[in-house]
GUMI-115007 format. One record per residue (C-alpha): z, y, x; residue in three letters. Coordinates in steps of 0.1 Angstrom, whole numbers, plus 5000, padded with zeros to 4 digits. Layout:
REM residues N
ATOM  Z  Y  X  ALA
...
//
This chain:
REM residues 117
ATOM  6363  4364  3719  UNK
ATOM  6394  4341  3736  UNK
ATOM  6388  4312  3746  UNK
ATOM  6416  4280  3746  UNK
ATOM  6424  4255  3771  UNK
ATOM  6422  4218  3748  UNK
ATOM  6457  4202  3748  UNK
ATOM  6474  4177  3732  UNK
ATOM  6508  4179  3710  UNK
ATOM  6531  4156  3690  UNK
ATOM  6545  4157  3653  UNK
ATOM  6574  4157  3669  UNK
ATOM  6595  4170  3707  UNK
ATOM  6609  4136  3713  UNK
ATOM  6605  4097  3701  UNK
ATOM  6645  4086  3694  UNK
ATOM  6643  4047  3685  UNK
ATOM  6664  4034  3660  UNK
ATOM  6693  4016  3676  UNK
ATOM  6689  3976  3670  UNK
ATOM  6710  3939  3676  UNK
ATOM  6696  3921  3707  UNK
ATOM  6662  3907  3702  UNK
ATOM  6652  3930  3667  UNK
ATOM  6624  3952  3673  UNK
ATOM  6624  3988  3669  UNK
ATOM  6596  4010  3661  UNK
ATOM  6586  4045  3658  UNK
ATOM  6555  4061  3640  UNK
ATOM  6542  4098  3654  UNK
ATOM  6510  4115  3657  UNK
ATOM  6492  4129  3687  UNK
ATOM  6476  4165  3674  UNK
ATOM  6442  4177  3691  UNK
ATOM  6440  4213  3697  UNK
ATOM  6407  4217  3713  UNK
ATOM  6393  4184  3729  UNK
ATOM  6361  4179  3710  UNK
ATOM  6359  4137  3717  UNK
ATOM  6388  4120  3738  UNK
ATOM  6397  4084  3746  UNK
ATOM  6433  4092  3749  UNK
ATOM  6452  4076  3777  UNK
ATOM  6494  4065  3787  UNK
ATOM  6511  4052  3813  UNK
ATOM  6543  4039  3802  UNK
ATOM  6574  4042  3820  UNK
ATOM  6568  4023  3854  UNK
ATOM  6603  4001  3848  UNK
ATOM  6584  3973  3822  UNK
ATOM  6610  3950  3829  UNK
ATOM  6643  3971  3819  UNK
ATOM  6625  3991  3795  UNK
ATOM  6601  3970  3778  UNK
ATOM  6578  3997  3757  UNK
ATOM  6543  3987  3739  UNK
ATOM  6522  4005  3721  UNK
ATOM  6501  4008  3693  UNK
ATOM  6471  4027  3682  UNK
ATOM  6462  4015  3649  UNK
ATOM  6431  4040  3639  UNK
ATOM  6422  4040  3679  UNK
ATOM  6425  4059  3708  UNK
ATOM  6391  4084  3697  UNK
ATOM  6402  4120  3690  UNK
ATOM  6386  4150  3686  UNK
ATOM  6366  4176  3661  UNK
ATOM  6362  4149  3635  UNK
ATOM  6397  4133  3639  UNK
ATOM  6420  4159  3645  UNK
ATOM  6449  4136  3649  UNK
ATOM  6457  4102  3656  UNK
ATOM  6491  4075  3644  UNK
ATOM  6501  4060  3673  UNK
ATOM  6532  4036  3673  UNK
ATOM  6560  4022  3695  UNK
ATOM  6575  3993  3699  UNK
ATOM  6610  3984  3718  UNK
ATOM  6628  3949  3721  UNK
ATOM  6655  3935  3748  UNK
ATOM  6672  3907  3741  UNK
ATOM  6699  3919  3764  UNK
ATOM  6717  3951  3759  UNK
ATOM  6704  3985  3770  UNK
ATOM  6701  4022  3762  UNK
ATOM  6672  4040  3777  UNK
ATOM  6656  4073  3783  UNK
ATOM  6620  4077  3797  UNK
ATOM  6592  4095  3794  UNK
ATOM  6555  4084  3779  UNK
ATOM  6524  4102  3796  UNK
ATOM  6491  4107  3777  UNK
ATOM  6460  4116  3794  UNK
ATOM  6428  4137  3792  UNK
ATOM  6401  4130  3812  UNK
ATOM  6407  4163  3828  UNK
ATOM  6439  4151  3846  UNK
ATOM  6462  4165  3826  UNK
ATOM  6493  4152  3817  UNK
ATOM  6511  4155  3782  UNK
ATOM  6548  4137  3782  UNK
ATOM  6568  4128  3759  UNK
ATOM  6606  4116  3760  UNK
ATOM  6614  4086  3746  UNK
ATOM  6647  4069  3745  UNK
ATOM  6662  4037  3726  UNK
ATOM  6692  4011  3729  UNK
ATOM  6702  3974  3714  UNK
ATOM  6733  3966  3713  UNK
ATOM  6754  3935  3703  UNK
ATOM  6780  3946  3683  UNK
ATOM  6793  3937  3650  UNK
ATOM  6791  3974  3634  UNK
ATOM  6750  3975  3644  UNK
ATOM  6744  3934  3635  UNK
ATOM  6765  3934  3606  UNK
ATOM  6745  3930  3573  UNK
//
């Protein structure tokens, strides 16, 4: 037999917000993918720069994965009400100190074209 070291994946390789005015909210909806764990509380640290790049998120079924859940939604929230394009990266955790990042990037802006109904 082979055996497999558990990871984590994504749905997706990176997490591009939608561009919004000043003080809209954008979001974004992906899955983290087990491939091996079977039960982790899944953990982030968000980029360390909460001021500039005000990120939140969101784990609306939890933060439990494993055998019986082999992937969870997680969501993301950006808002600024001043203008701003970013790119960062989002860690998740194992308990095993490993490290699975993500890239992330996102920008409001204030002008007519992007408010403009």
């Amino acid at each position: 037999g082979q055996g497999t070291v558990p990871k984590l994946t994504f749905d997706r390789r990176e997490i591009v917000l939608p561009i919004v005015p000043l003080g809209i909210r954008s979001r974004c909806l992906f899955y983290i993918i087990n491939e091996g764990y079977e039960s982790l509380d899944v953990q982030y640290r968000l980029p360390n720069d909460q001021i500039r790049i005000p990120l939140t998120i969101n784990f609306p079924e939890g933060q439990q994965i494993g055998i019986t859940k082999p992937k969870i939604p997680v969501e993301i929230f950006f808002q600024s009400n001043k203008p701003i394009s970013f790119c960062a990266k989002i860690e998740f955790l194992d308990t095993e100190s490993g490290s699975y990042v993500l890239p992330v990037s996102g920008t409001t802006e204030n002008c007519i074209l992007t408010c403009h109904h």
